[in-house]
N, C-alpha and C positions, 0 to 999 in steps of 0.2 A: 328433149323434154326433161326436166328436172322432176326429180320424184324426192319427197322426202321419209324420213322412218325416224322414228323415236325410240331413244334408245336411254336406257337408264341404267343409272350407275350412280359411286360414290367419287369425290373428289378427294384426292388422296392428295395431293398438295401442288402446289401453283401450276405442273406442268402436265401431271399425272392426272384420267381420270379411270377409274378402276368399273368396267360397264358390267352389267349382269348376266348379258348374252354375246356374245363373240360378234364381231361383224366381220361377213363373207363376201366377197368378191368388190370392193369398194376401188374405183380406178380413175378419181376424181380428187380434187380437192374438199373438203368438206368445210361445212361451218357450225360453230358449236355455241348451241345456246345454255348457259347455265343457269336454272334454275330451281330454288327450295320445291319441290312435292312432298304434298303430306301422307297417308297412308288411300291406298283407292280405295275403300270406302270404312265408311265408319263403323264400328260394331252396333250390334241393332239393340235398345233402348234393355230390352229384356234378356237381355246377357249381362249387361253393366247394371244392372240397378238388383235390391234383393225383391223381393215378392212384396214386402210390404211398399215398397216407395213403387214398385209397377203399378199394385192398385192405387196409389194415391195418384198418379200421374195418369193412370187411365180413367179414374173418374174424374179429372179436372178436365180433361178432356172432352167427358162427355157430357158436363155438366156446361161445358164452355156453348153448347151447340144452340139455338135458338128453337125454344119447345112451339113458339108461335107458328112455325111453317108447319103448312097442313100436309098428314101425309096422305102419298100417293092412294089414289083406286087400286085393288087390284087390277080391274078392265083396265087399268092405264099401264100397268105395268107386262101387260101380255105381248107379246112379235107383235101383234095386231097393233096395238097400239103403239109402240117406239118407233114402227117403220110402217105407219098410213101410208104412203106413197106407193110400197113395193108391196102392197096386197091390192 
């Protein structure tokens, strides 16, 4: 059965790749796919931006929403109501 793992690291030049965790007990040929990754996830909006551009960017947002949708009942919003079936 072939199992695979990912493994990350830098390319340090044409023969070299320089990985971030050791790889232990490997007794196989292996195959290596090189590709650009960007950072795993992105800083969140309220870190990068200062206070005035968050309010701006969260009332654009919330001005973005459609005021025409009627809102919910409270009776609609009760267990009773989101799961009729299992009462």
């Amino acid at each position: 059965m072939q199992t695979a793992k990912v493994l990350r690291g830098r390319v340090k030049d044409a023969h070299t790749i320089e990985l971030d965790e050791p790889v232990s007990s490997v007794e196989t040929e292996v195959e290596v796919i090189v590709r650009p990754v960007g950072p795993a996830t992105a800083a969140p909006l309220s870190e990068t931006l200062s206070s005035e551009e968050w309010r701006k960017v969260f009332h654009a947002w919330v001005e973005s929403h459609d005021r025409t949708v009627p809102i919910p009942s409270a009776e609609s919003l009760r267990r009773e109501g989101i799961y009729e079936d299992r009462w």
